[in-house]
C-alpha atoms as a printed R data frame, in Angstrom:
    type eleno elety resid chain resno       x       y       z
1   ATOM     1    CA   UNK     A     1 120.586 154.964 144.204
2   ATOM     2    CA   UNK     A     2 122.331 158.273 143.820
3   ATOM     3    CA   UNK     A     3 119.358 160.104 142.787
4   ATOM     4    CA   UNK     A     4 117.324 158.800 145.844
5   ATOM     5    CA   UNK     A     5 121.261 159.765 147.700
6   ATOM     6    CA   UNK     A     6 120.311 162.802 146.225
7   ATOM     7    CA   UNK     A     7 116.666 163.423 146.820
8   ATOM     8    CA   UNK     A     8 117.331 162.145 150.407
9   ATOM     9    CA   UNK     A     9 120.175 164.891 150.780
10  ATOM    10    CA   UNK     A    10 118.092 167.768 149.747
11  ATOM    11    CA   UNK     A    11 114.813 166.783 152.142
12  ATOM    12    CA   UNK     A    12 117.191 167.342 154.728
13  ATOM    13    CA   UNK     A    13 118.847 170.217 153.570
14  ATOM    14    CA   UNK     A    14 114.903 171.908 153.179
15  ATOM    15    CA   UNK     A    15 114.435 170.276 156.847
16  ATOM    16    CA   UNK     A    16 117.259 172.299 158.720
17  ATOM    17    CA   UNK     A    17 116.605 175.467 156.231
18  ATOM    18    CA   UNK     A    18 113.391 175.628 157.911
19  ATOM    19    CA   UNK     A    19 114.676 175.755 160.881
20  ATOM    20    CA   UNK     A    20 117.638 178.011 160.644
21  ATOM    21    CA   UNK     A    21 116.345 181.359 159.514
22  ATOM    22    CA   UNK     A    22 116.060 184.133 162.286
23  ATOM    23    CA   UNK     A    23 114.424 186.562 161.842
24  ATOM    24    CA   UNK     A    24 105.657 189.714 162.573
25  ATOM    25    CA   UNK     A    25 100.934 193.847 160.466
26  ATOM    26    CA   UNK     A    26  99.964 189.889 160.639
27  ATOM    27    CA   UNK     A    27  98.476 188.733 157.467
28  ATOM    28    CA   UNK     A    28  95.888 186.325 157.123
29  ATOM    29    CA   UNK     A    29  96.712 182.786 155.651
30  ATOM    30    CA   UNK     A    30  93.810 181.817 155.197
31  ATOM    31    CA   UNK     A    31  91.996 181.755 151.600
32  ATOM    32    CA   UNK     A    32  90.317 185.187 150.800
33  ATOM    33    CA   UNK     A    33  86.762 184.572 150.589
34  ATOM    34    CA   UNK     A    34  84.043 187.220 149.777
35  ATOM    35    CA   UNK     A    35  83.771 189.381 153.013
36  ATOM    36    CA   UNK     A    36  81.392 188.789 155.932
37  ATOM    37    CA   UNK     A    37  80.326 185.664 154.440
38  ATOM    38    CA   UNK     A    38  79.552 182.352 157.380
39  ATOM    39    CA   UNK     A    39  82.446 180.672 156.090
40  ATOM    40    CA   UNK     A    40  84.563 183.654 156.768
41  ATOM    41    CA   UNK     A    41  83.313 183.612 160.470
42  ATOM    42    CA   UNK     A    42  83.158 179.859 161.283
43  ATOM    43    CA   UNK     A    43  86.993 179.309 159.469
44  ATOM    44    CA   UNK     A    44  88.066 182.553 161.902
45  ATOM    45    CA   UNK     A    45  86.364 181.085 164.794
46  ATOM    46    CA   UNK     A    46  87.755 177.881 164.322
47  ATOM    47    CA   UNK     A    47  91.400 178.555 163.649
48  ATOM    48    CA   UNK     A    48  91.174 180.949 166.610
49  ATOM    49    CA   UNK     A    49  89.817 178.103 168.840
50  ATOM    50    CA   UNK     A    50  92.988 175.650 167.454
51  ATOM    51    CA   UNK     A    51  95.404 178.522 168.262
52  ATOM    52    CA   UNK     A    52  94.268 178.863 171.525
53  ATOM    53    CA   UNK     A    53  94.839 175.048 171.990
54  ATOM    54    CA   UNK     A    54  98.198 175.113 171.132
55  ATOM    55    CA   UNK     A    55  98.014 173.864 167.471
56  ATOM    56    CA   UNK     A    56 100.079 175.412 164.694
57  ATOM    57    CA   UNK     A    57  97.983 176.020 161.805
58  ATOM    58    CA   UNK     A    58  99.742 175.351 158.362
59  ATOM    59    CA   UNK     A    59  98.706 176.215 154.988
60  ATOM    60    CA   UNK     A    60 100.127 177.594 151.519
61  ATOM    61    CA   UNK     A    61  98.990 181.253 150.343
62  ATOM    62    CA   UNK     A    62  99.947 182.731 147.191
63  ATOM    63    CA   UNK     A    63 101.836 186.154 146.587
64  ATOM    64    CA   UNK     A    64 101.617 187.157 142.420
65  ATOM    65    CA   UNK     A    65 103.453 183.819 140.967
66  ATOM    66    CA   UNK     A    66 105.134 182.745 144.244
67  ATOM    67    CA   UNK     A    67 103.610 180.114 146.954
68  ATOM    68    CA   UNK     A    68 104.906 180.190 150.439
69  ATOM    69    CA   UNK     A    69 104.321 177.795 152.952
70  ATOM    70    CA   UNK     A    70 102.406 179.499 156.067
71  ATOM    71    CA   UNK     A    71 102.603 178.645 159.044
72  ATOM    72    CA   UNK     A    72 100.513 180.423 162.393
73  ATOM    73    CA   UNK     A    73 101.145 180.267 166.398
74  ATOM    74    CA   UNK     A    74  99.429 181.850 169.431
75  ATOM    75    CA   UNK     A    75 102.074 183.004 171.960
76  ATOM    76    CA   UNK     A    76 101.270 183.878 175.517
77  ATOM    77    CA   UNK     A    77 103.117 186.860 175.574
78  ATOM    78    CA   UNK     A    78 103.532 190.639 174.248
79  ATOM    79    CA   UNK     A    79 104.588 191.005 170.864
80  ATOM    80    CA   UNK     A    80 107.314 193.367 172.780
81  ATOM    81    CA   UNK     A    81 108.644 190.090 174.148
82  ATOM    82    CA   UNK     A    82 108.066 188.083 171.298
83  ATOM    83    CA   UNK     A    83 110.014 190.978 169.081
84  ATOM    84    CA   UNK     A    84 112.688 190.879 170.872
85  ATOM    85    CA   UNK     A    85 113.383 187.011 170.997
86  ATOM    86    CA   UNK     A    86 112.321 186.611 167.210
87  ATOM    87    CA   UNK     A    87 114.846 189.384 166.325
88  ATOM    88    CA   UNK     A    88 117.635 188.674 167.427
89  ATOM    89    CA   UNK     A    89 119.502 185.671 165.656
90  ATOM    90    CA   UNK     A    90 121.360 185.006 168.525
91  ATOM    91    CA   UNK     A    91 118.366 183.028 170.000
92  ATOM    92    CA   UNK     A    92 118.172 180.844 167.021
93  ATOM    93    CA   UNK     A    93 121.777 179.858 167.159
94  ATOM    94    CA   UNK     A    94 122.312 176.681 168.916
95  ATOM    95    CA   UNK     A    95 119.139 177.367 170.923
96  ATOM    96    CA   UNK     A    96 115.513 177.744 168.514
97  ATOM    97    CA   UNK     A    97 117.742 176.222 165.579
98  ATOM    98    CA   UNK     A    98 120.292 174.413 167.316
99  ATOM    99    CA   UNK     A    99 121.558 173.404 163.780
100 ATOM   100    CA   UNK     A   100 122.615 176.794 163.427
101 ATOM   101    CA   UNK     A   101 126.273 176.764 164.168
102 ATOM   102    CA   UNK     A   102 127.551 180.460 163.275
103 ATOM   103    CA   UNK     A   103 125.739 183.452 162.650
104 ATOM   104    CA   UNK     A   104 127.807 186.681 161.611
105 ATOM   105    CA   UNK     A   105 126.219 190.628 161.217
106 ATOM   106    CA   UNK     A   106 127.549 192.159 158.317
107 ATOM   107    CA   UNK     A   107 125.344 194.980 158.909
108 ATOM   108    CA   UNK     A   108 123.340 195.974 161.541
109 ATOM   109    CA   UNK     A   109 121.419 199.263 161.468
110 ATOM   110    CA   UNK     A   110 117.455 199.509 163.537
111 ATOM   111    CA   UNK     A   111 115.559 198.320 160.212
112 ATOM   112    CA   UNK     A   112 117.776 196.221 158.320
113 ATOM   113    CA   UNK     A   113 120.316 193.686 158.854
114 ATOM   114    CA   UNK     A   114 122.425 191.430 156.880
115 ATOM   115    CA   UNK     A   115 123.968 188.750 158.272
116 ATOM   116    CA   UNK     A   116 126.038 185.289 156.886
117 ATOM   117    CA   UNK     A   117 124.495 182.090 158.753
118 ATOM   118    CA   UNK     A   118 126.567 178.513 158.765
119 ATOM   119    CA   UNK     A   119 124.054 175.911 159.678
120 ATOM   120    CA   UNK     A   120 124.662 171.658 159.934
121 ATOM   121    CA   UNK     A   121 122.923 169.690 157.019
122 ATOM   122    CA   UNK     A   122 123.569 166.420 157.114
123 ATOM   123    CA   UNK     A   123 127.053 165.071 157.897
124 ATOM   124    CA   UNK     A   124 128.822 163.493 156.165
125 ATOM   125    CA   UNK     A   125 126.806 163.385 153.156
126 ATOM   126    CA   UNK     A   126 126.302 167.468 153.828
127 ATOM   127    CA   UNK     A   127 128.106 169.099 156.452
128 ATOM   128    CA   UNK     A   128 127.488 172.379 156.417
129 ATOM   129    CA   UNK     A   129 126.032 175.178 154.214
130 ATOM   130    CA   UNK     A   130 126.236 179.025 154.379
131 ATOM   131    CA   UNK     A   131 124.150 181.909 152.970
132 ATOM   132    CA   UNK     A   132 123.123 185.327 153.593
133 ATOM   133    CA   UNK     A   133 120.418 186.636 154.565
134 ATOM   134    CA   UNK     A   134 118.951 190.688 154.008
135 ATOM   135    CA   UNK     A   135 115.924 191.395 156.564
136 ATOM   136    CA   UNK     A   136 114.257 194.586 156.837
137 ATOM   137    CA   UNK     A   137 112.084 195.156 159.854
138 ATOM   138    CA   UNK     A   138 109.115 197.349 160.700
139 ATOM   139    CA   UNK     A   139 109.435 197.121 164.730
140 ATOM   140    CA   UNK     A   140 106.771 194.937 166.707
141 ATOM   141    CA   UNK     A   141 105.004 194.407 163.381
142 ATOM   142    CA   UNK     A   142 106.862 192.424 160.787
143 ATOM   143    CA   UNK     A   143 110.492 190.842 159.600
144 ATOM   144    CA   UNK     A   144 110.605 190.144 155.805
145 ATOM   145    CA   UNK     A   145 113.678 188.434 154.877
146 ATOM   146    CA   UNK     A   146 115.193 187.184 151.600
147 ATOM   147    CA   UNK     A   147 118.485 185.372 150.342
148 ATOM   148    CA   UNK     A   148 121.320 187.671 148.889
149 ATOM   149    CA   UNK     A   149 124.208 185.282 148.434
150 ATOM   150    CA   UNK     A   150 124.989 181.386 149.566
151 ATOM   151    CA   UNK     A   151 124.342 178.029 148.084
152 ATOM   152    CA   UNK     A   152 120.299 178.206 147.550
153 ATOM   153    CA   UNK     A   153 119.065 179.934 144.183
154 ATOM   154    CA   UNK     A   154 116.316 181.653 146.100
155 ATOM   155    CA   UNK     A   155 114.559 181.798 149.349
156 ATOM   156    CA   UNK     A   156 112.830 184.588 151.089
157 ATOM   157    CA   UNK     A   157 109.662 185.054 153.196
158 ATOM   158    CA   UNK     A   158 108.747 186.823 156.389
159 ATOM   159    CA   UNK     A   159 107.295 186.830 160.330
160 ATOM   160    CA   UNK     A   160 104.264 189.020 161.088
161 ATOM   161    CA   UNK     A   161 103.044 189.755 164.252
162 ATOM   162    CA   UNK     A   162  99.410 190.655 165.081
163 ATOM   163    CA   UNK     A   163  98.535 191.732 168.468
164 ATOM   164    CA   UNK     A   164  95.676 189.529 170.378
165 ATOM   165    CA   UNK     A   165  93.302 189.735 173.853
166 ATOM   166    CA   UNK     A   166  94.299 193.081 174.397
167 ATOM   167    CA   UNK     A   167  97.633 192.971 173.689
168 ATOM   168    CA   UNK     A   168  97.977 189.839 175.993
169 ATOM   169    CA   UNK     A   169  99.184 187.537 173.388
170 ATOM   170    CA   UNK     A   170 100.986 187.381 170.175
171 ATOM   171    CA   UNK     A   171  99.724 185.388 166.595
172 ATOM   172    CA   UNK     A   172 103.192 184.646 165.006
173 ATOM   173    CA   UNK     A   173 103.108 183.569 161.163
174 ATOM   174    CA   UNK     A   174 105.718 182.158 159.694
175 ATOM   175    CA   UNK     A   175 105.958 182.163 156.050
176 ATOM   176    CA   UNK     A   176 108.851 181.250 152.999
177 ATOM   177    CA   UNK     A   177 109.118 180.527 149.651
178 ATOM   178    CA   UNK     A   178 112.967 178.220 148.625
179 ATOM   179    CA   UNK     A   179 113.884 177.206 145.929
180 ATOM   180    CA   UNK     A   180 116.970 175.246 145.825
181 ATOM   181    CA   UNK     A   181 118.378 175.601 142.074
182 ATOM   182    CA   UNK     A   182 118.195 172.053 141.798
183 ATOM   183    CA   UNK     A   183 115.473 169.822 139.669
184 ATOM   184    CA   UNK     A   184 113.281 169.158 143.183
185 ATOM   185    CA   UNK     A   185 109.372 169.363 142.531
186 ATOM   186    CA   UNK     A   186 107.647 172.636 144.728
187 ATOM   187    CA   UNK     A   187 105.605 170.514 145.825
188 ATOM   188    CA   UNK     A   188 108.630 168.555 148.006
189 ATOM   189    CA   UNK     A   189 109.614 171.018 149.050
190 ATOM   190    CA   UNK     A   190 106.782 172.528 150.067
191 ATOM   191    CA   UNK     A   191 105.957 169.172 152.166
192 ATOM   192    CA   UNK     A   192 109.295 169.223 153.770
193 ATOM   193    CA   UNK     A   193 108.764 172.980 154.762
194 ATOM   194    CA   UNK     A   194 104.833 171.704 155.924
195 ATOM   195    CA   UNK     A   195 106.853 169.551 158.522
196 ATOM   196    CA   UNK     A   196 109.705 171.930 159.701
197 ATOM   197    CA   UNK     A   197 107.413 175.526 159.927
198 ATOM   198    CA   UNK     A   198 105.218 174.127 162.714
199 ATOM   199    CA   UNK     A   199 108.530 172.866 164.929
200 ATOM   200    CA   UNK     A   200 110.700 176.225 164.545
201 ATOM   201    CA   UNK     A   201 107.064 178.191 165.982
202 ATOM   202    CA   UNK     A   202 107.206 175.497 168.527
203 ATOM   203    CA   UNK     A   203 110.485 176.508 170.065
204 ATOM   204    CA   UNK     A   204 110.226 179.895 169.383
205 ATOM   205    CA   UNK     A   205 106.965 179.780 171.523
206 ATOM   206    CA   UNK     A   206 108.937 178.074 174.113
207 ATOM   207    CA   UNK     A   207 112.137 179.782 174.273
208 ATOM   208    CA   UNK     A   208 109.556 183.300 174.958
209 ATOM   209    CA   UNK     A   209 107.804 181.730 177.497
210 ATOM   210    CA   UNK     A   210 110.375 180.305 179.393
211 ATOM   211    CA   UNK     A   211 113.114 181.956 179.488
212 ATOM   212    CA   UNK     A   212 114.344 185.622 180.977
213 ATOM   213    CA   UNK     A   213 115.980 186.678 177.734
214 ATOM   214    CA   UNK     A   214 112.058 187.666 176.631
215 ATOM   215    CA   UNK     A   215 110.842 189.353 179.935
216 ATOM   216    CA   UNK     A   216 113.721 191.023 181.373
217 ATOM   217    CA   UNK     A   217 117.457 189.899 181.318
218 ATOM   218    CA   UNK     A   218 119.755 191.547 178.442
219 ATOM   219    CA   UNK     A   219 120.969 188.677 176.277
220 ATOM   220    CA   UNK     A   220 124.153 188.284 175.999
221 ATOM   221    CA   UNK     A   221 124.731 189.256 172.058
222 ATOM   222    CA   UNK     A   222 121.990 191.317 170.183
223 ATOM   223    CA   UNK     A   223 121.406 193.613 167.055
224 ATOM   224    CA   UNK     A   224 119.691 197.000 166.849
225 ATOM   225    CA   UNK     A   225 116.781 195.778 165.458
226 ATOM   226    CA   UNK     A   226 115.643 194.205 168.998
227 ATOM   227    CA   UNK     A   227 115.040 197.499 170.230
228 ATOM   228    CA   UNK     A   228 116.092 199.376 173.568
229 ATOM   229    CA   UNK     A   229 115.489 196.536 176.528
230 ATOM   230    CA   UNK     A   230 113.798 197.848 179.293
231 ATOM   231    CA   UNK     A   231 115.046 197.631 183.162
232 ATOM   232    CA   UNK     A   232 113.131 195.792 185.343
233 ATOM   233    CA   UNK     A   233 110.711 197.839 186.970
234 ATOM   234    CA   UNK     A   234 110.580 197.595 191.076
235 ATOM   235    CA   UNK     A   235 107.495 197.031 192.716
236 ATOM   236    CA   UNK     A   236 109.229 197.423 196.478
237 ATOM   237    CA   UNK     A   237 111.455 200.138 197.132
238 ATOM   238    CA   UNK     A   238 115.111 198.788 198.497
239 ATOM   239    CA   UNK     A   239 115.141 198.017 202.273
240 ATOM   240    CA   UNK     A   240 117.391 199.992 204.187
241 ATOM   241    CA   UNK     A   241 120.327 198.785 206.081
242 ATOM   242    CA   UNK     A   242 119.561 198.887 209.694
243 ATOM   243    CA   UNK     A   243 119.198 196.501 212.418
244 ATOM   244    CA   UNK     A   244 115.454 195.239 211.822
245 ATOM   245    CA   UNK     A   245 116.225 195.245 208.271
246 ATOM   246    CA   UNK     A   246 119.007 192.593 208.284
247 ATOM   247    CA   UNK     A   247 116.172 189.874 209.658
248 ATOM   248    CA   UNK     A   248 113.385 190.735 206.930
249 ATOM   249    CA   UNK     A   249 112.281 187.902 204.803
250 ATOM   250    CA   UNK     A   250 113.174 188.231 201.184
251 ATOM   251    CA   UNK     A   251 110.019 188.776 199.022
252 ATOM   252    CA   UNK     A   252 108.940 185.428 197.414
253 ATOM   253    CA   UNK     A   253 109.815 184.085 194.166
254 ATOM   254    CA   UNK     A   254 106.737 183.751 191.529
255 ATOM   255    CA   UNK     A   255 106.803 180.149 189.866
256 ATOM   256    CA   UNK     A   256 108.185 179.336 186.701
257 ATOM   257    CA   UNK     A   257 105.404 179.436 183.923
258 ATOM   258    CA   UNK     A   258 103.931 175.965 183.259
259 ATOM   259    CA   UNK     A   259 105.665 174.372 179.845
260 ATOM   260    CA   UNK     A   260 103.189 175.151 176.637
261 ATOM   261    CA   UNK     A   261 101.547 172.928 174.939
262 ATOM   262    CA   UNK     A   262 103.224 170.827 171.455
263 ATOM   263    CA   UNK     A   263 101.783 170.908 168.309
264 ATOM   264    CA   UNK     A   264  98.657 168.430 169.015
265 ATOM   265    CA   UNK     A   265  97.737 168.050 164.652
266 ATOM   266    CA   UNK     A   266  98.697 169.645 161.707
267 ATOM   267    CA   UNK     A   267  95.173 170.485 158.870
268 ATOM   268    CA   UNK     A   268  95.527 168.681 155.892
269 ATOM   269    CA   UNK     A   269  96.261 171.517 152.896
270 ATOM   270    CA   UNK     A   270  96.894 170.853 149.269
271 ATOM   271    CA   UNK     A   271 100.531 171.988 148.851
């Protein structure tokens, strides 16, 4: 019983790690295949088809000796707005990763940040854990991130963003390596970040799409990395104060965006 205590306490531990780390040159996940080939163009065509219903693709791609987990999401939005939600780690505390419980910059300069995270495990068994994080960022494009100090032996991974119908829409991956210095199998932990990837896109996706932080209110705490926001720009000039004025009808309200879509099926993958 302690070692399935044990192996119990680290799936969850991989769970919330999935979910905690804040942060798109997009790369394919894909496997490479010889170019201009059919199965090229029918696998394109039909992930693109499965992003545009909503699903989160998830699969495993390898980088030298190292296999991530991958995970892919079409957002309804600029990648300006999606930058500046994914960026800042404020949005992931209590909100995208509402595990995550304390985040704290240790440095914050316009292409790198490090920062010291405290996210909830699983109390009482595991309460809390901390680590720090190093991400360097290449603005609008990509976030690669990697673990510097805190309880894991390694993790490290990265978002890319790739621009899609004319700039209309955002493809988000997701993508990390962990390794948790303890005698776990990759291939558990792999499967536990399979499950978690998909839900962290998920609210990501709807925290951007619903909310004013992405479109045009400044959040409340930021880093550099998010950029300059922009003011709203005003389509009708100010009305005067005057008599006729005072009785004009206020210009109407546009409707809240319609909720997105879950995650509808994961692909099966060998992980």
């Amino acid at each position: 019983m302690p070692c399935a205590r044990a192996t119990l306490a680290v799936a969850m531990f991989l769970f919330c790690l999935a979910l905690s780390i804040p942060a798109g040159d997009a790369r394919q996940v894909s496997p490479v295949l010889e170019k201009g080939s059919e199965v090229v163009r029918q696998q394109i065509s039909g992930d693109w088809k499965r992003l545009k219903d909503g699903e989160v693709i998830v699969n495993a791609v390898n980088e030298g000796t190292t296999r991530y987990v991958a995970a892919r999401i079409l957002i309804n939005d600029t990648p300006h707005h999606v930058w500046r939600v994914l960026t800042n780690p404020f949005e992931f505390e209590g909100r995208i990763s509402p595990r995550m419980k304390d985040v704290e910059i240790l440095v914050d300069a316009t292409t790198r940040s490090v920062m010291k995270c405290k996210v909830e495990i699983f109390p009482p068994l595991i309460p809390f854990i901390t680590y720090t994080v190093e991400s360097e960022y290449k603005p609008y494009e990509q976030v690669l991130f990697k673990r510097v100090d805190g309880t894991l032996k390694d993790f490290r991974g990265g978002w890319y963003l790739s621009s899609k119908e004319n700039g209309a829409s955002t493809e988000v991956t997701y993508r990390m390596f962990v390794d948790p210095g303890m005698p776990v199998p990759q291939w558990i932990i792999r499967k536990a970040m399979k499950a978690e990837l998909p839900k962290t896109l998920v609210a990501l996706r709807d925290r951007i799409q619903t909310n004013d932080t992405a479109n045009s209110a400044e959040p409340l705490r930021s880093i550099l990395a998010v950029g300059e926001i922009a003011p709203l720009v005003q389509i009708n000039p100010p009305l005067s104060v005057s008599a006729s004025s005072r009785h004009a009808k206020a210009p109407a309200k546009s409707k809240p965006a319609s909720k997105p879509r879950q995650v509808s099926s994961l692909p099966p993958g060998e992980f």
